[in-house]
C-alpha positions in Angstrom: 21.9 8.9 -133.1 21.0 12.4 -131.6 23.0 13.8 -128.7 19.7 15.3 -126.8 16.6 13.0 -127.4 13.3 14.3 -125.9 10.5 12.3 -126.4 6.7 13.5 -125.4 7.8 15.3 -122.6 5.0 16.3 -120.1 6.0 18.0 -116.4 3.5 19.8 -114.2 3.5 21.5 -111.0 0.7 21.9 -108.2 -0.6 18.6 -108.0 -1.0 18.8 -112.1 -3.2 21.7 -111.9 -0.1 23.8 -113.8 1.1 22.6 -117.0 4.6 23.3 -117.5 5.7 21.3 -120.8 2.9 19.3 -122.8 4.7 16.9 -125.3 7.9 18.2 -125.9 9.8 16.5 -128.5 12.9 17.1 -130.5 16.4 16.0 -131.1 19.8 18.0 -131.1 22.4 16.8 -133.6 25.9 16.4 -132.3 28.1 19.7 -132.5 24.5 21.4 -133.2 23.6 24.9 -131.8 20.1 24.2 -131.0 17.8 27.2 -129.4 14.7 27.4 -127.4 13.1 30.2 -128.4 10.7 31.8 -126.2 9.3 34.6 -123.5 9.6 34.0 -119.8 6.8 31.0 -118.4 7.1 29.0 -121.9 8.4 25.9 -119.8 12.0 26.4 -121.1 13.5 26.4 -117.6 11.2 22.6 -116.8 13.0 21.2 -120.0 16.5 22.1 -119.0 16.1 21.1 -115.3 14.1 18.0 -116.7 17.5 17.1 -119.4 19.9 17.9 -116.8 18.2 15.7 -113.9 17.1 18.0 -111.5 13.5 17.6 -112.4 11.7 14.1 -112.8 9.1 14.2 -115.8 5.7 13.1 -115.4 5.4 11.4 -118.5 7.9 10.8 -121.6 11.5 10.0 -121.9 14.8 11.7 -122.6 17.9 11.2 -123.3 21.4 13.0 -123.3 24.5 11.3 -125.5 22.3 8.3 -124.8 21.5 8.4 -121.2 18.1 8.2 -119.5 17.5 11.1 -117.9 15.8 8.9 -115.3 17.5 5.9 -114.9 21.6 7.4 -116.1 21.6 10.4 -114.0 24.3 10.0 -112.7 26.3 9.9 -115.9 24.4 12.7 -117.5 25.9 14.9 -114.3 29.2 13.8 -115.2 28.9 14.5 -119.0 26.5 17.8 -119.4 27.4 21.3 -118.5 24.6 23.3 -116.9 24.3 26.9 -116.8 21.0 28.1 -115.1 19.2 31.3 -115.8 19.8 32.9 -112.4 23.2 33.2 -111.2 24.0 30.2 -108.9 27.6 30.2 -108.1 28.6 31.0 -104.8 28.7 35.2 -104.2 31.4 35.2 -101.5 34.2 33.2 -102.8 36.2 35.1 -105.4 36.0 34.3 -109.0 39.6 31.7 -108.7 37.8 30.0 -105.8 34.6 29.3 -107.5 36.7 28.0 -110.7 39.0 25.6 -108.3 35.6 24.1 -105.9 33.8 23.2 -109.5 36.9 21.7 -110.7 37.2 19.6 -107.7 33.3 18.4 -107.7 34.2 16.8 -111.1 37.6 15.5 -109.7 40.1 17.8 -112.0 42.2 20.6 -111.5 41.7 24.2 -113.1 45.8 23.7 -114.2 45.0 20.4 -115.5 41.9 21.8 -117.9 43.1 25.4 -117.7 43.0 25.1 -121.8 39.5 24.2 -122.0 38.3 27.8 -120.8 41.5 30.4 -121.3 40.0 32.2 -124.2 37.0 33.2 -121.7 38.8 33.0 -118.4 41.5 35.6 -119.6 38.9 38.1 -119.8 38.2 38.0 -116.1 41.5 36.3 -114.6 43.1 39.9 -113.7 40.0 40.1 -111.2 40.6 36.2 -110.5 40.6 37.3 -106.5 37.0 39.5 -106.5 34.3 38.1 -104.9 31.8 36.7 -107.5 29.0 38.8 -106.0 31.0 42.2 -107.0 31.3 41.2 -110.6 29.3 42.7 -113.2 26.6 40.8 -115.5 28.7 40.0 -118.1 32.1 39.4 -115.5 29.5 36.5 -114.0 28.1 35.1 -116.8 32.0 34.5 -118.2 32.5 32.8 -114.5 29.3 30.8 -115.2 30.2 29.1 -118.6 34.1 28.7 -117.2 32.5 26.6 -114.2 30.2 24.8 -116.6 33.1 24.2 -119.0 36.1 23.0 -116.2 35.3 19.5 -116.6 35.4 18.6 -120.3 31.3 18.5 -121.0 30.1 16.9 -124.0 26.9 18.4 -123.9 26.4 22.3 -122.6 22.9 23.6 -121.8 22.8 27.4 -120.8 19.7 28.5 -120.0 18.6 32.4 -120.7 22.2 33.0 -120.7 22.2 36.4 -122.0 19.7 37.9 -119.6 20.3 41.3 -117.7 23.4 41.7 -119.7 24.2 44.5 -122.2 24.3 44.6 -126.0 27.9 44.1 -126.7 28.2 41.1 -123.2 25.3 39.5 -125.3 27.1 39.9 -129.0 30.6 38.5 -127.3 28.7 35.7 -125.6 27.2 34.0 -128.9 31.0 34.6 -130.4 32.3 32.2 -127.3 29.5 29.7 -128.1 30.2 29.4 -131.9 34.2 29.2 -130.9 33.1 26.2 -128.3 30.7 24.6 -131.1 34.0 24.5 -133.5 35.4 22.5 -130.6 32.7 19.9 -131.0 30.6 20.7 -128.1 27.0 20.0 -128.5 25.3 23.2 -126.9 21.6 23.5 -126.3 20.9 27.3 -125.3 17.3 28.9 -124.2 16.7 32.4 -125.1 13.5 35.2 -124.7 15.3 37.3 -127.3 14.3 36.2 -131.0 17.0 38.3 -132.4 19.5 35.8 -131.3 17.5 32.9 -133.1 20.0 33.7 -136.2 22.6 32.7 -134.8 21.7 28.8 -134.0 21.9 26.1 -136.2 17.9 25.8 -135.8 15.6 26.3 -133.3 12.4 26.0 -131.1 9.7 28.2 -130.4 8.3 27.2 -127.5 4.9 29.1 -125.7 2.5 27.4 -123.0 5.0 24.5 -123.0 4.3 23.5 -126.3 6.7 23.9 -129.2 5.0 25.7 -131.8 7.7 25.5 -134.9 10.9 23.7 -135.1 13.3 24.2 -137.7 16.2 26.4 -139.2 15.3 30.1 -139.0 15.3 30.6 -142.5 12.9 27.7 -143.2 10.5 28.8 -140.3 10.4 32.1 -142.1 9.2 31.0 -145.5 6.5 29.2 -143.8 5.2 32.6 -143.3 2.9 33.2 -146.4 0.7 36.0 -145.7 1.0 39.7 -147.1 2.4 41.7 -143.8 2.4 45.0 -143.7 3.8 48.2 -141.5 1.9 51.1 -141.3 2.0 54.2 -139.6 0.8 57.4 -139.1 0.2 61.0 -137.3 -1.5 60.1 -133.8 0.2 56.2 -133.4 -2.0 55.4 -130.5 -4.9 56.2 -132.1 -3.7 54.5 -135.2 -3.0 51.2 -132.9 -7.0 51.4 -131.8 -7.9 51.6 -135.4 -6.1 49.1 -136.7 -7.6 46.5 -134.3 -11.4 47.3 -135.3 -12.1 46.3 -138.9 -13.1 42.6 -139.3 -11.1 42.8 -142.3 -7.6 43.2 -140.3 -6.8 39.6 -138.8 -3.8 40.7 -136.4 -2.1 44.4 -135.5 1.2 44.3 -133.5 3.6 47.4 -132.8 6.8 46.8 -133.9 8.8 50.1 -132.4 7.3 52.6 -134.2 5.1 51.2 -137.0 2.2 48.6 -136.5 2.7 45.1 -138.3 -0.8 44.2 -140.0 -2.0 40.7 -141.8 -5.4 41.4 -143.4 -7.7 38.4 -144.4 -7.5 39.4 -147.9 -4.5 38.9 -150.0 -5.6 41.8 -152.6 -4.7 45.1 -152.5 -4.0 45.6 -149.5 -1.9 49.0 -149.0 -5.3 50.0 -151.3 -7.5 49.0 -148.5 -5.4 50.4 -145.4 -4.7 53.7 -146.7 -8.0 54.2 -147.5 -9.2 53.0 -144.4 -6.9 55.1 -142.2 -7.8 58.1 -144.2 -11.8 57.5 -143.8 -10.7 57.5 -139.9 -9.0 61.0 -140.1 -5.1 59.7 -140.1 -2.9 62.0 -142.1 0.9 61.6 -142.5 -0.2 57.9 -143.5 2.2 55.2 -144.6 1.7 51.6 -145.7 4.2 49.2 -146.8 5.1 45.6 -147.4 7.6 43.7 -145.6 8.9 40.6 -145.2 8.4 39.0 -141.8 11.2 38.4 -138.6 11.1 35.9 -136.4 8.5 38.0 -133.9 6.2 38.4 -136.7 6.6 34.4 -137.0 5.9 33.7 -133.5 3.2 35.6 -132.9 1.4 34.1 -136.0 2.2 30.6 -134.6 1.1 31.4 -131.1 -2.2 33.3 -132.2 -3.2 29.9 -134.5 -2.5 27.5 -131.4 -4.3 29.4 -128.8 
């Protein structure tokens, strides 16, 4: 039986005029990594609130290590650790003080569970007595996942976790979450980065509420069949303009500093584009083939369910 089960799923806001999730389903193994994949307004804030009982769906059912979201919620609050995307713990007691209050909610003690988050609290414990609203982004987001940890959950949801912090916060955070997922924790964790998609067990791209693809990342990507392309050349705007005339180019992204191009032919297609580019007055002109990332993926699977 699946830890998370969410079945057709709909939630909407302004007296239904705003869709937020439009039958969502999936289900998260036990001990999985499972990621939601997707930019800011894809509904992946609905779903967690919706898993973790804070918001009622309108239609559907869900459960979490095989309570109704509805009718167990109680339970669920006991069991599940919740990390929203915006910082929500309280910004004028210090970081011991935050620990202690959360540790009392679910009736424990930090001492008592003190093993269940040292390897993260010792990273912020010689600051234990700052107030949580002078830490910095990745001080906090420790703090967060302690408090959402204290209690012993079986299930962890962290939603946009790695938000506003820098590189190296965001490359130490996934290493905590694949140290607590070797501790048997089932962790569901939503994300607007797709670089991070490689390191969950599989995941969910999610846009308009809808989930567009759901599978390992590796799989997702060998779905992707077309020839892709980068190109670039002298003027780069001007080459972006060009590139999204011909009726013979289907898509044209900029990826840094190249454009990523699918052409509705599957022949010669450097051929075509080089000669193209040239015929437009582009010198300095380069046209490769690649294999396609997760962004290329996504925005293929977005521009066919528009």
């Amino acid at each position: 039986m699946a830890t998370v089960h969410v079945e057709n799923i709909k939630k909407t806001y302004e007296k239904g005029t705003v869709t937020a999730l439009e039958n969502v389903s999936f289900d998260v193994k036990s001990g999985e990594l499972f990621g939601l994949i997707g930019p800011d307004g894809a509904g992946k804030t609905s779903l967690f609130r919706v898993l973790t009982t804070l918001l009622l769906p309108d239609e559907g059912q869900a459960q979490v290590a095989g309570f109704d979201v509805v009718k167990d919620f109680w339970e669920i609050r006991r069991i599940v650790g919740y990390m929203p995307g915006k910082f929500s713990l309280y910004q004028d007691l210090s970081i011991e003080e935050n620990l202690n209050f959360f540790a009392t909610v679910f009736n424990t003690t930090l001492a008592k569970n003190y093993h269940l988050i040292e390897e993260i609290y010792v990273q912020i414990e010689p600051f234990k007595k700052r107030l949580a609203g002078k830490l910095s982004g990745g001080m906090k987001q420790k703090l967060a996942l302690c408090c959402a940890l204290i209690h012993e959950p079986k299930v962890l949801f962290l939603d946009e976790p790695t938000t506003g912090v820098d590189p190296v916060s965001r490359k130490e955070f996934w290493d905590m979450l694949d140290r607590l997922k070797s501790r048997g924790i089932t962790i569901v964790v939503s994300t607007p980065y797709m670089d991070e998609a490689s390191r969950c067990d599989r995941i969910a791209l999610i846009q308009k509420g809808k989930i567009l693809e759901l599978d390992t990342l590796d799989k997702i990507l060998g779905r992707y069949t077309q020839n892709l392309y980068a190109v670039d050349a002298d003027n780069r705007y001007q080459l972006m303009k060009d590139l999204r005339m011909p009726a013979e180019i289907e898509s044209s992204f900029a990826f840094g500093e190249e454009q990523h191009v699918t052409l509705r032919t599957q022949e010669n297609g450097e051929r075509y584009l080089t000669n193209y580019l040239t015929e437009r007055g582009h010198t300095s002109i380069t046209v490769r083939p690649i294999l396609p990332n997760i962004e290329d993926t996504f925005i293929k699977l977005m521009l066919e369910n528009q």
